[in-house]
C-alpha positions in Angstrom: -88.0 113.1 -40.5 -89.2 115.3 -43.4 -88.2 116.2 -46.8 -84.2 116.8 -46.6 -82.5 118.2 -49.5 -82.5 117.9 -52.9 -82.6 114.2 -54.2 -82.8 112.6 -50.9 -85.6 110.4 -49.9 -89.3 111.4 -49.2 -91.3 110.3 -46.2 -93.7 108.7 -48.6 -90.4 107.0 -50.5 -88.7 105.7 -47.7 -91.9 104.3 -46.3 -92.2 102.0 -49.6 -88.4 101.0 -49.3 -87.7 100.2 -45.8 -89.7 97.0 -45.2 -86.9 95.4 -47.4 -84.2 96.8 -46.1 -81.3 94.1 -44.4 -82.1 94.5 -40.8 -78.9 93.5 -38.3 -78.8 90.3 -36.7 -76.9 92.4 -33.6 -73.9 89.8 -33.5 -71.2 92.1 -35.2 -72.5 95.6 -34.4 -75.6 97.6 -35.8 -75.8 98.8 -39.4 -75.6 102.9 -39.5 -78.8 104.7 -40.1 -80.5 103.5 -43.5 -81.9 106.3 -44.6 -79.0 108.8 -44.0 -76.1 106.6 -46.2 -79.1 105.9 -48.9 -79.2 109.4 -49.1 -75.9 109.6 -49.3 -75.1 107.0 -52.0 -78.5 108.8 -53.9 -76.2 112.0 -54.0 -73.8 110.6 -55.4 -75.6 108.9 -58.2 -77.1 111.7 -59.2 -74.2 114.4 -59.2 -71.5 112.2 -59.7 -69.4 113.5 -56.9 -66.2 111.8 -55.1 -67.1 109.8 -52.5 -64.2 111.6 -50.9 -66.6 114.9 -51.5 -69.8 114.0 -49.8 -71.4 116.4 -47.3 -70.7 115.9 -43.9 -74.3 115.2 -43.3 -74.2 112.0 -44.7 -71.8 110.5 -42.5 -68.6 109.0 -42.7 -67.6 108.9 -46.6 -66.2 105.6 -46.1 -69.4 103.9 -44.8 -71.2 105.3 -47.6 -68.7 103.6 -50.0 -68.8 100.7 -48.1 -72.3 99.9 -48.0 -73.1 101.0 -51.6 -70.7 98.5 -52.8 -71.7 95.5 -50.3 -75.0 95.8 -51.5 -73.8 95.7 -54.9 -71.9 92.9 -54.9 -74.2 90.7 -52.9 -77.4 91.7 -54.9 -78.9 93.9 -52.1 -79.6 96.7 -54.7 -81.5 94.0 -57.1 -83.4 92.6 -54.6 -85.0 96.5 -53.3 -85.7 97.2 -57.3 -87.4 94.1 -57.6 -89.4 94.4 -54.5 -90.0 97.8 -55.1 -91.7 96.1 -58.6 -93.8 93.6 -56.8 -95.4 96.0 -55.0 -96.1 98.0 -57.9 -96.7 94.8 -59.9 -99.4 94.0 -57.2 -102.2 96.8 -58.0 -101.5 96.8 -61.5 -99.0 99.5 -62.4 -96.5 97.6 -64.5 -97.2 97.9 -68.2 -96.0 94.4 -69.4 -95.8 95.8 -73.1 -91.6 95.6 -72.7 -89.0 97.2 -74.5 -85.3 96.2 -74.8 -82.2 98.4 -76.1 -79.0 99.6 -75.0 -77.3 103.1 -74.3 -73.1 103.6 -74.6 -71.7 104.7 -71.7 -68.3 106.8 -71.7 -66.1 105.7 -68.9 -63.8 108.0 -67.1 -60.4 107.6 -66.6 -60.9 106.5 -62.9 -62.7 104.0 -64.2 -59.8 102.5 -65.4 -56.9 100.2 -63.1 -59.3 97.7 -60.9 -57.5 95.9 -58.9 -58.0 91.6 -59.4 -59.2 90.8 -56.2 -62.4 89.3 -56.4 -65.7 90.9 -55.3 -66.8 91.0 -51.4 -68.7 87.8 -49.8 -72.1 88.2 -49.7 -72.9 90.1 -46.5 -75.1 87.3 -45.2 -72.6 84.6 -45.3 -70.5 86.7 -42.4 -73.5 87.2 -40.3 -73.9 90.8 -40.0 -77.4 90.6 -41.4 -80.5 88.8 -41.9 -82.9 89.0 -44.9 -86.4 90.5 -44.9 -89.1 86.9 -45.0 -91.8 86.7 -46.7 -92.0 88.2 -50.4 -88.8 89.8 -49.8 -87.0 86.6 -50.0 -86.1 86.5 -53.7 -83.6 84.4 -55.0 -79.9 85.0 -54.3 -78.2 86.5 -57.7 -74.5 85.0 -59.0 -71.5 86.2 -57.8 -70.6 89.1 -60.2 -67.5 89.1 -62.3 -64.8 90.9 -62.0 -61.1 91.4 -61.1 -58.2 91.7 -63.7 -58.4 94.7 -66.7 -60.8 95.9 -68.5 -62.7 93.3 -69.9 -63.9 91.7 -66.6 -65.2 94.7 -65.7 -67.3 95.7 -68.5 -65.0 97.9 -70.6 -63.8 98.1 -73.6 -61.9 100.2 -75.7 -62.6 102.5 -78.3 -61.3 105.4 -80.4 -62.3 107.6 -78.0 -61.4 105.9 -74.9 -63.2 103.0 -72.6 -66.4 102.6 -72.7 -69.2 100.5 -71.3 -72.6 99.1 -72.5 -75.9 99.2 -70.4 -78.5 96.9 -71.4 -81.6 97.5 -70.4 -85.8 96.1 -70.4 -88.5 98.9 -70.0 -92.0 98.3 -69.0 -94.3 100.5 -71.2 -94.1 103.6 -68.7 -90.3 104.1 -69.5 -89.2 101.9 -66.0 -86.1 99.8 -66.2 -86.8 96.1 -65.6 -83.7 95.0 -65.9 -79.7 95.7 -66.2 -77.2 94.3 -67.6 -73.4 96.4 -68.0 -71.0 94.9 -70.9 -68.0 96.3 -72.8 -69.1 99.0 -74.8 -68.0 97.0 -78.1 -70.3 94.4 -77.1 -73.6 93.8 -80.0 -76.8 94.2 -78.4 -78.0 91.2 -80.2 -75.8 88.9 -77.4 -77.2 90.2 -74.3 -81.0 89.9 -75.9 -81.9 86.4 -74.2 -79.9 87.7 -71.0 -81.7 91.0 -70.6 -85.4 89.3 -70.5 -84.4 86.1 -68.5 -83.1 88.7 -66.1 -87.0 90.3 -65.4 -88.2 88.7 -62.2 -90.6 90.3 -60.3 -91.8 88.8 -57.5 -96.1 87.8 -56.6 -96.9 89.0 -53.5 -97.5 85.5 -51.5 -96.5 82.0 -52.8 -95.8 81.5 -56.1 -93.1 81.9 -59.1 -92.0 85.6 -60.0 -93.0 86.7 -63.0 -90.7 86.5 -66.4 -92.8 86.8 -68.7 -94.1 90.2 -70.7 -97.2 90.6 -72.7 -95.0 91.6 -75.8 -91.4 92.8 -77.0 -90.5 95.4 -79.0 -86.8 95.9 -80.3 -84.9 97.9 -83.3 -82.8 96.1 -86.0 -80.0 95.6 -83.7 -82.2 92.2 -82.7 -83.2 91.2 -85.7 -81.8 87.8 -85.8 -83.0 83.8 -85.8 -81.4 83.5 -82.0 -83.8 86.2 -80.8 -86.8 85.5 -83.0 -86.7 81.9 -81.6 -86.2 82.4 -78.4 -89.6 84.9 -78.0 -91.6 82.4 -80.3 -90.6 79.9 -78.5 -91.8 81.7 -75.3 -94.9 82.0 -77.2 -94.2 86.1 -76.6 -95.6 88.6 -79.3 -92.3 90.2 -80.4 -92.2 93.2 -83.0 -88.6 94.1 -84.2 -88.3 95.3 -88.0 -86.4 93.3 -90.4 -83.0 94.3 -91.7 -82.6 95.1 -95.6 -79.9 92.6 -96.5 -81.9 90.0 -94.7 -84.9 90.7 -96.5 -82.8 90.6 -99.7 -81.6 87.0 -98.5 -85.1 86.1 -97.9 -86.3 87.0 -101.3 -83.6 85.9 -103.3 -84.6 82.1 -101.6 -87.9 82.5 -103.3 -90.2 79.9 -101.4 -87.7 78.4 -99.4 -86.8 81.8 -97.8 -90.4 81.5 -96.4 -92.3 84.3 -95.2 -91.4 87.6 -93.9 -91.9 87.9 -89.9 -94.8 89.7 -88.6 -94.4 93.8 -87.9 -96.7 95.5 -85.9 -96.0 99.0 -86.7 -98.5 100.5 -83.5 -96.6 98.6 -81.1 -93.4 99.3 -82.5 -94.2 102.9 -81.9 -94.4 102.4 -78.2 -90.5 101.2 -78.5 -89.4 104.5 -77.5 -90.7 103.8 -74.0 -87.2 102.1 -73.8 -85.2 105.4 -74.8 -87.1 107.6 -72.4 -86.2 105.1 -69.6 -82.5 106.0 -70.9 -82.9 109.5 -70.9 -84.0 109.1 -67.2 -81.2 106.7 -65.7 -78.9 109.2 -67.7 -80.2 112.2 -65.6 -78.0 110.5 -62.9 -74.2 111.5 -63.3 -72.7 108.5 -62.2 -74.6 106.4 -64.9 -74.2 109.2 -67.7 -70.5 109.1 -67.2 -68.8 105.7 -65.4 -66.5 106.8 -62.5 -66.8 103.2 -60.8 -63.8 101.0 -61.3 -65.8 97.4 -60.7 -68.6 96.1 -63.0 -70.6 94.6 -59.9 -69.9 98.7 -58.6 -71.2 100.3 -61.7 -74.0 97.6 -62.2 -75.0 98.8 -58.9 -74.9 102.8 -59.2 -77.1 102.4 -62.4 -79.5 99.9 -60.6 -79.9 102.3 -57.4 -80.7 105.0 -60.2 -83.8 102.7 -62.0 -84.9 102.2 -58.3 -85.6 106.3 -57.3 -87.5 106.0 -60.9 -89.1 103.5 -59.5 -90.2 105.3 -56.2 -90.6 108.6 -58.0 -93.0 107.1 -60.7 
């Protein structure tokens, strides 16, 4: 199969994703053609069109739907980003100098009414597939929250409507490490520690993942003694400017305020790394605007996004 349409998969793409691809364990039926509803679920990402809209050459709508939000409530769609990161991680072409920020996200008013029913099983506890061995066996992520307004599913309410928060790590060639989808009213400063305990990328063989980046560079909006102390203590170089007023406090203390943290301004250059890996996950429609009603759903739309960046980088 060759190149299809616009935004679908490559030959050369699909060959790095499909050895971690669920495979069926044939007991409750086959899965429908990989490729085909990935290229469907890709479509919609990127134009932000109903699911009830797809082409016809995608298959059933409903299948599409289905699968996309299976995979994102069992962790299917964090597992291929962070395989898709090993490999990468594996001939050296991650840049560990890592930023962190965040990027409001308008939400729609379909985003709105979620029902409280809790999130799907994982897929693997009813049988209908097995796991990839070997490298591909990362550990299983948590349940996602969810069910019951707007605050379990990451939005919250502004002047101009709901809105959510994505909260995002960037290697240094403006690739997302890691997600994280809030309320939109939510301070970056809480979902610091979260964000980077998040990055796991996998080592091809034994061995732990790796979680730790070479540095960290972060705006204002971290400058605080949680996150300070957590990357010193982490022994991580960390550049992230100190606010006014806390410089004022500092100085006012004299010799007790002690002395002013350590600002790198060449590194802190390379921040906007973190921004440009924005401006890419925003190309997508369905991460620009939120049309998904379930966190774990929308979590999901904007991690399939980071992973064609990953393939198309």
């Amino acid at each position: 199969m060759g190149q299809g349409e616009r935004g679908d998969l490559s030959d050369a793409e699909w060959e790095r994703l499909e050895p971690f691809l669920p495979v069926s364990s044939g007991r409750c039926g086959r899965w429908r053609d990989h490729r085909q509803v990935i290229d469907g679920i890709l479509h919609r990402v990127r134009t932000g069109v109903h699911w009830r809209d797809l082409p016809e050459r995608f298959g059933p709508r409903k299948t599409v739907y289905e699968r996309h939000r299976l995979w994102s409530a069992d962790g299917t769609w964090e597992r291929l980003l962070q395989q898709v990161q090993a490999a990468a991680d594996a001939v050296g072409e991650i840049d560990w100098d890592v930023s962190v920020d965040s990027t409001i996200v308008r939400a729609h008013q379909h985003a709105a009414g979620a029902r409280n029913d809790p999130p799907p099983a994982p897929a693997a506890s009813k049988g209908d597939e097995t796991r990839t061995s070997g490298r591909a066996a990362v550990a299983e992520p948590p349940r996602p929250a969810g069910g019951g307004g707007e605050r379990g599913e990451g939005l919250g309410r502004s002047r101009g409507g709901f809105t959510s928060k994505i909260h995002l790590s960037a290697d240094g060639r403006c690739r997302p490490l890691s997600l994280i989808i809030t309320a939109g009213q939510r301070a970056d400063c809480t979902q610091f520690v979260p964000v980077l305990e998040k990055i796991r990328v996998p080592r091809p063989g034994p061995g732990r993942p790796r979680k730790k980046p070479n540095s960290i560079a972060a705006d204002k909006g971290y400058s605080n003694g949680r996150c300070r102390d957590y990357v010193q203590r982490r022994g991580i170089r960390h550049t992230i400017p100190e606010k006014i007023d806390s410089q004022a406090a500092r100085l006012r203390k004299g010799s007790r305020g002690g002395r002013p943290p350590g600002f790198d301004e060449e590194r802190y250059k390379k921040r906007n790394t973190v921004e440009r890996a924005i401006n890419r996950l925003k190309n997508s429609r369905a991460v620009a605007t939120r049309y998904d009603k379930r966190g774990y759903v929308f979590l999901g739309t904007v991690t399939a996004a980071a992973l064609v960046i990953w393939l198309r980088s």
